[in-house]
DRENGURO-387951 format. One record per residue: residue number from 1; residue in one letter; x, y, z of N, C-alpha, C in turn. Coordinates in nm, 4 decimals, always signed. Example, Ala and Ser with C-alpha at 12.3 -4.5 7.8 and 13.67 -1.06 7.14 Angstrom:
BEGIN
PT     k   r       n_c1       n_c2       n_c3      ca_c1      ca_c2      ca_c3       c_c1       c_c2       c_c3
PT     1   A    +1.3190    -0.5690    +0.7800    +1.2300    -0.4500    +0.7800    +1.3200    -0.3300    +0.7800
PT     2   S    +1.2850    -0.2250    +0.7080    +1.3670    -0.1060    +0.7140    +1.2900    +0.0030    +0.7870
***
This chain:
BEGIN
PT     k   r       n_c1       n_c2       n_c3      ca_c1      ca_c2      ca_c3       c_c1       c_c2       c_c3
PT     1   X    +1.8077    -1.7721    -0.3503    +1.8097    -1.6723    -0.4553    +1.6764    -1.5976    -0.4515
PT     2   X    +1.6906    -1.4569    -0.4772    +1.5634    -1.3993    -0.4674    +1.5948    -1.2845    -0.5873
PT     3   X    +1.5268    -1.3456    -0.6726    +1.4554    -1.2616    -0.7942    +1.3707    -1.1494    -0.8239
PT     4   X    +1.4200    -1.0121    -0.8247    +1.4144    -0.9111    -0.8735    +1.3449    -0.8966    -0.9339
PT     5   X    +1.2347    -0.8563    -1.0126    +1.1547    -0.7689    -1.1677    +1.2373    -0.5922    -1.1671
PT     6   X    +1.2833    -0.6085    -1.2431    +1.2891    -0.4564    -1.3105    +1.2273    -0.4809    -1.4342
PT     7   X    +1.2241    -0.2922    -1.4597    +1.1637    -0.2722    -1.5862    +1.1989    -0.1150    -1.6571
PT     8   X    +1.1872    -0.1390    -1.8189    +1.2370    -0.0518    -1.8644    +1.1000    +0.0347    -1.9352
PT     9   X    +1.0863    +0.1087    -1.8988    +0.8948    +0.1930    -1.9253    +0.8904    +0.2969    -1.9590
PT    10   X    +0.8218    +0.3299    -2.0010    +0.7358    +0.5086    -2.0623    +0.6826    +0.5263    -2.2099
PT    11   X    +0.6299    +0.6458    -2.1520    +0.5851    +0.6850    -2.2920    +0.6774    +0.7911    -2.3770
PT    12   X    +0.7433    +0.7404    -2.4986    +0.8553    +0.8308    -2.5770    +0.8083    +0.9279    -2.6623
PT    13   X    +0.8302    +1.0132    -2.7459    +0.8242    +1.1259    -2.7991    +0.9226    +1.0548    -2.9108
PT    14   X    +0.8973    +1.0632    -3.0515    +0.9996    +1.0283    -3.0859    +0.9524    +1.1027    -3.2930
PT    15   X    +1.1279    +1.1071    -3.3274    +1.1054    +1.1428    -3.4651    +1.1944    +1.1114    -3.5329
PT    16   X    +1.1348    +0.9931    -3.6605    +1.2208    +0.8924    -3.7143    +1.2852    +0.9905    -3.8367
PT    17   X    +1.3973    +0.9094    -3.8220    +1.5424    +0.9788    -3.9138    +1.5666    +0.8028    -3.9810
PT    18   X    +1.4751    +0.7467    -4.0080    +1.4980    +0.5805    -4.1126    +1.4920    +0.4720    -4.0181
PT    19   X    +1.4749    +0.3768    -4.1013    +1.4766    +0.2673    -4.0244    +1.5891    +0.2021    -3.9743
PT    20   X    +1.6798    +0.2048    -4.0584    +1.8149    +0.2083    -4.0103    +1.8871    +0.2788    -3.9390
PT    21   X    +1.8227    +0.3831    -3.8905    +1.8921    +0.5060    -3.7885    +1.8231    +0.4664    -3.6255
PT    22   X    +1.8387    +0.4064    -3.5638    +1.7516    +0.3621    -3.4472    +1.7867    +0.5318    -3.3862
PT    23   X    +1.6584    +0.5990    -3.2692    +1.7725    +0.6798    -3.2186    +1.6915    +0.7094    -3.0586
PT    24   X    +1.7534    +0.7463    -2.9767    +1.7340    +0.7140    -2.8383    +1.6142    +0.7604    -2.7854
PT    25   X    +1.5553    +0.7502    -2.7067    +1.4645    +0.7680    -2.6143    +1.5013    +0.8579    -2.5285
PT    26   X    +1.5686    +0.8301    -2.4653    +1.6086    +0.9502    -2.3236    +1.6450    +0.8603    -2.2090
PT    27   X    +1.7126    +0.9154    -2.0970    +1.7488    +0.8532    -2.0263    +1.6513    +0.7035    -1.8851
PT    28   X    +1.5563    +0.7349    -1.9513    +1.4245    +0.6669    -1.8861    +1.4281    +0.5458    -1.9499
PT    29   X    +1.4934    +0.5124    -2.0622    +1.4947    +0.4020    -2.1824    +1.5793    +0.3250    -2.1427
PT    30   X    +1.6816    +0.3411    -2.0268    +1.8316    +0.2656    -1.9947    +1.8477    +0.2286    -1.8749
PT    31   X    +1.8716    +0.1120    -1.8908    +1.9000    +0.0216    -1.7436    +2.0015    -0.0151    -1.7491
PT    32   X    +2.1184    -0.0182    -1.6336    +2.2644    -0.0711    -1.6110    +2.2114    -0.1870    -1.4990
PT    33   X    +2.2772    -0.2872    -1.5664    +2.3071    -0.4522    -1.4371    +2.3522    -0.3862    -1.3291
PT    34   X    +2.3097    -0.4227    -1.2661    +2.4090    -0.4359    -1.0803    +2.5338    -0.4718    -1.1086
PT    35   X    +2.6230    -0.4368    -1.0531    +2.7718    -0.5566    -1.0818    +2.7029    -0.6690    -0.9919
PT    36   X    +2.6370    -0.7124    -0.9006    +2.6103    -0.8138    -0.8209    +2.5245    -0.9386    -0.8816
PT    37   X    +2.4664    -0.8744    -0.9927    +2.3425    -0.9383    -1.0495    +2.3525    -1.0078    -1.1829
PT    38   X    +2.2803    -1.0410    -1.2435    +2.2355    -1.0777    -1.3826    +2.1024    -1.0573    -1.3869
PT    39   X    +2.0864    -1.0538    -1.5512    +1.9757    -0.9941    -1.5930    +1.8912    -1.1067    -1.6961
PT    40   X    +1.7975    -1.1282    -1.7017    +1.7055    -1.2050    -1.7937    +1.5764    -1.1137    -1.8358
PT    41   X    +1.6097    -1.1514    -1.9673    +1.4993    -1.0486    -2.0153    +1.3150    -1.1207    -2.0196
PT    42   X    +1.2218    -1.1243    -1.9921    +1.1504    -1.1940    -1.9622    +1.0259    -1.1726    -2.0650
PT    43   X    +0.9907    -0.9854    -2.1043    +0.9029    -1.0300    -2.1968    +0.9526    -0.8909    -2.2748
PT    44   X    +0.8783    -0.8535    -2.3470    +0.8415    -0.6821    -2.4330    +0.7165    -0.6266    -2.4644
PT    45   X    +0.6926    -0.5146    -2.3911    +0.5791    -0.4679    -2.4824    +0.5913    -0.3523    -2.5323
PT    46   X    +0.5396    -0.2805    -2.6680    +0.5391    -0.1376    -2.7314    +0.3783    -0.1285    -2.7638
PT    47   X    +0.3840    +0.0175    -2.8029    +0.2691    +0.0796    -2.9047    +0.3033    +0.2091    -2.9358
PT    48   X    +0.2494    +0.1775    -3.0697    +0.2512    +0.2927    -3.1680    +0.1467    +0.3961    -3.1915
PT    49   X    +0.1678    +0.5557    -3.1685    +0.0787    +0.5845    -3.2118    +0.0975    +0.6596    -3.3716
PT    50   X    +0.2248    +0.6425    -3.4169    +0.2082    +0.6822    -3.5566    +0.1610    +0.6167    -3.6737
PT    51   X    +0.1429    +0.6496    -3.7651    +0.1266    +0.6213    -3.9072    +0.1541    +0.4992    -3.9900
PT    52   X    +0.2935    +0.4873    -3.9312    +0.3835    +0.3807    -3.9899    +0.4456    +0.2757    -3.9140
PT    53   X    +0.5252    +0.1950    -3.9697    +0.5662    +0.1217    -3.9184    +0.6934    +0.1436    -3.8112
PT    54   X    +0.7056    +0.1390    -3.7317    +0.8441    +0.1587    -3.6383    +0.8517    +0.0419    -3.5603
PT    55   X    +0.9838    +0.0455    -3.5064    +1.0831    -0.0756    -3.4190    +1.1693    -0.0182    -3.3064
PT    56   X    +1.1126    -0.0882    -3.2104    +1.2260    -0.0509    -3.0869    +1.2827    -0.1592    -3.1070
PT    57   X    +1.4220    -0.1240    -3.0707    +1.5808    -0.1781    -3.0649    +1.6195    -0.1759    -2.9184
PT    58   X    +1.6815    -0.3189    -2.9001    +1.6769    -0.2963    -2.7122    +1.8208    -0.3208    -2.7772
PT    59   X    +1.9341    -0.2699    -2.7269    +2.0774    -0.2704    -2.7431    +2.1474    -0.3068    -2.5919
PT    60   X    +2.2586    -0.3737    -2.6198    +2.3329    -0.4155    -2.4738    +2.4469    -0.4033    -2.5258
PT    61   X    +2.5348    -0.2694    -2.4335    +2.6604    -0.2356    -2.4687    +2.6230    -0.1590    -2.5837
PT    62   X    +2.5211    -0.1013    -2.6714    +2.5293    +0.0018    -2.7380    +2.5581    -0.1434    -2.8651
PT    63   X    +2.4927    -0.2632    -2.8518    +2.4782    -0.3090    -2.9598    +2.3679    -0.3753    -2.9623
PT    64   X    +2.2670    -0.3670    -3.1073    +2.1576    -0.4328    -3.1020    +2.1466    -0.6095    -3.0669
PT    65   X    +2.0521    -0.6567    -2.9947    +2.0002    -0.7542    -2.9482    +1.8809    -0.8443    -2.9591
PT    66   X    +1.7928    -0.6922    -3.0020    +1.6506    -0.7623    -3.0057    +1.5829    -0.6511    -3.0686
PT    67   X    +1.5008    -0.6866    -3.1929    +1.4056    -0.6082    -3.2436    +1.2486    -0.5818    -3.2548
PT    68   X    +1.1980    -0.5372    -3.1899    +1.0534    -0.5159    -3.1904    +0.9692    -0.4321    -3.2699
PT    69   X    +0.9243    -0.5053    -3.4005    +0.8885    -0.4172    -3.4932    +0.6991    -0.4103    -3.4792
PT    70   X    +0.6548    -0.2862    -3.4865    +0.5465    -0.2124    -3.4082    +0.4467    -0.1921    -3.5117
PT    71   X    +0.3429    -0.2296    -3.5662    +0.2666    -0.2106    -3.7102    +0.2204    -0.0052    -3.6975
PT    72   X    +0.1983    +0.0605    -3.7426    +0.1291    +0.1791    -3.7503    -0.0710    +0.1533    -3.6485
PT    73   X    -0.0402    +0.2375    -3.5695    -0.1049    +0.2650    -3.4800    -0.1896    +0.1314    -3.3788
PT    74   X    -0.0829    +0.0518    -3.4093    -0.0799    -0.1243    -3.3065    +0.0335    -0.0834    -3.1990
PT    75   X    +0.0342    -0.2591    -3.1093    +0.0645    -0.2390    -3.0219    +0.1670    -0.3937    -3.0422
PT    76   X    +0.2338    -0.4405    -2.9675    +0.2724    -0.5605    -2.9683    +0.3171    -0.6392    -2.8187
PT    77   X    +0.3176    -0.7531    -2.7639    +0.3781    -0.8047    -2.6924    +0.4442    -0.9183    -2.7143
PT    78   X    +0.5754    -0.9378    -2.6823    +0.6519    -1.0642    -2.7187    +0.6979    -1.1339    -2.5425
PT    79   X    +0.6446    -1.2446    -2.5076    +0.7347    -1.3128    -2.4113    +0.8248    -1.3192    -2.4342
PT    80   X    +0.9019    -1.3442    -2.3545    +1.0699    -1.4079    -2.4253    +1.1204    -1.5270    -2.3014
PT    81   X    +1.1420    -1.6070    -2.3724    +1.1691    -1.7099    -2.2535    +1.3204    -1.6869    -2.2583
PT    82   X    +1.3146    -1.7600    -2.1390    +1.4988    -1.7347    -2.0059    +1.5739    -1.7822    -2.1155
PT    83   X    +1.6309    -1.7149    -2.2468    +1.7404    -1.8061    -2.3185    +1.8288    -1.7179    -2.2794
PT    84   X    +1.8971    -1.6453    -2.2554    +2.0592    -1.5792    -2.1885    +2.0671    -1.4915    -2.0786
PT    85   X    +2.1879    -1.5141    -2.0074    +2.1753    -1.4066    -1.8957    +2.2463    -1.2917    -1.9817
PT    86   X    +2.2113    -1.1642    -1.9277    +2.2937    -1.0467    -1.9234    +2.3772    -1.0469    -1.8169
PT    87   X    +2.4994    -1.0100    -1.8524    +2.5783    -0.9696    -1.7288    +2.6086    -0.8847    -1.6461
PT    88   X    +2.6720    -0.8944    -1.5387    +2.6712    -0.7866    -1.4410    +2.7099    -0.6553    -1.5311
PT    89   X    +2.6964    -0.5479    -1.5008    +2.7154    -0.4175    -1.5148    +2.6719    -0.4022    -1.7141
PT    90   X    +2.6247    -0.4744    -1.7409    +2.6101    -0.4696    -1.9093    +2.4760    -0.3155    -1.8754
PT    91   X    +2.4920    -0.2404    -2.0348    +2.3898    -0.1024    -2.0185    +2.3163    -0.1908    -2.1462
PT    92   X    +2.1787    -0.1917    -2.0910    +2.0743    -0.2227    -2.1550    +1.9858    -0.0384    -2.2004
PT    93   X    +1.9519    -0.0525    -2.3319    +1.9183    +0.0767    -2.3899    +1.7928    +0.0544    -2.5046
PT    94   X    +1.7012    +0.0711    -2.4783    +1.5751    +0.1095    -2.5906    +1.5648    +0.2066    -2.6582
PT    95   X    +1.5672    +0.1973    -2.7969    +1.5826    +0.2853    -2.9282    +1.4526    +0.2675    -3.0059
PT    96   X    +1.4318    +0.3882    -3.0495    +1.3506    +0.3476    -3.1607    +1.3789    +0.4003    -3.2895
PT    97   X    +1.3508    +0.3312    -3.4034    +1.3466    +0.3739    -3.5572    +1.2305    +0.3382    -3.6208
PT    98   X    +1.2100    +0.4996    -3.7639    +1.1367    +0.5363    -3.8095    +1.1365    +0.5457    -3.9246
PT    99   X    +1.0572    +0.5867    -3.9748    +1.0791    +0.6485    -4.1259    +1.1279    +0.7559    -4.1261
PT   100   X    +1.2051    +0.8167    -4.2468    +1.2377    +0.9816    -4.2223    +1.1381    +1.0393    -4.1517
PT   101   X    +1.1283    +1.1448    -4.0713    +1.0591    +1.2083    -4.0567    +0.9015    +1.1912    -4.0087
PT   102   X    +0.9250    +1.0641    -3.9528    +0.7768    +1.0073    -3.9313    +0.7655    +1.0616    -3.7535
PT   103   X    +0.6631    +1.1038    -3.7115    +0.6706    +1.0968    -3.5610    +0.5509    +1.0683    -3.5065
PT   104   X    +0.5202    +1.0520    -3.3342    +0.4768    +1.0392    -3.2871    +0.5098    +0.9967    -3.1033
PT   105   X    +0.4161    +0.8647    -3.0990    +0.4744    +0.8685    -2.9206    +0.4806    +0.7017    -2.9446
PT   106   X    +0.5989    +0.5920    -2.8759    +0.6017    +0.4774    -2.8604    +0.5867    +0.4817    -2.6763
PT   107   X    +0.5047    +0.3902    -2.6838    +0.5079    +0.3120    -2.5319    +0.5871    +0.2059    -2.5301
PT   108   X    +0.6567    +0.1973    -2.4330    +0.7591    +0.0659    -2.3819    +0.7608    +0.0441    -2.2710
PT   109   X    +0.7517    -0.0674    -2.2347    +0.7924    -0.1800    -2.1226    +0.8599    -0.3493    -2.1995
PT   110   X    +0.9759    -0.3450    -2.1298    +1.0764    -0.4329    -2.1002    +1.0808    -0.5260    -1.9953
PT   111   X    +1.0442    -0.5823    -1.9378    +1.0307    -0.6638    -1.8063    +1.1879    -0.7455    -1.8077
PT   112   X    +1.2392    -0.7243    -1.6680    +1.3382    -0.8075    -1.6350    +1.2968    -0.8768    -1.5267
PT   113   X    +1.4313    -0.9691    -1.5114    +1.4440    -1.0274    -1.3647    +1.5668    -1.0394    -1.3200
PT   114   X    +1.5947    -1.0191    -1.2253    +1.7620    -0.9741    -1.1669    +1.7534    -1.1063    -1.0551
PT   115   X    +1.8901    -1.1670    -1.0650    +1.9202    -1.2279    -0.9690    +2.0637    -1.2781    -0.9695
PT   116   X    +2.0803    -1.3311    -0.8844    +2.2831    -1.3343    -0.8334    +2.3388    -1.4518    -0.8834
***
């Protein structure tokens, strides 16, 4: 078996419509499984440069999974140890939510590991 790193990265542009409204990043935010592969999510990192508080939302299948909530103008990293695979062809997607009208720029990285 030979293990893969992908990763899900950049710097976003973003302008919150609530905290409950997660809303997309752009297409730089989304990773699709291999059909060949599986996916383990391995760690997270963000930063904030706004005001307030915001949360990236990593969604699989367009449903939330994991929440990373970001303090106002901090940064955060979470390991995540090997607890589930993702499956082949699943769409992994990073969101973020805001306050109404709050904006600024989030940094993200997602670290995976792909293997068969």
């Amino acid at each position: 078996m030979n293990p893969t790193a992908r990763f899900i990265q950049g710097t976003f542009a973003f302008r919150g419509s609530g905290l409950g409204s997660p809303q997309p990043l752009g297409n730089s935010a989304i990773f699709t499984v291999p059909a060949d592969k599986r996916a383990q999510l391995i760690y997270a990192r963000g930063g904030n440069s706004s005001d307030a508080l915001v949360c990236l939302v990593l969604t699989r299948d367009g449903k939330p999974i994991r929440f990373f909530p970001i303090g106002a103008k901090s940064s955060v990293h979470v390991p995540l140890a090997v607890v589930e695979d993702i499956f082949p062809e699943s769409k992994l997607e990073v969101l973020v939510a805001a306050p109404d009208g709050v904006s600024g720029i989030v940094v993200v990285d997602v670290g995976l590991l792909l293997a068969e």
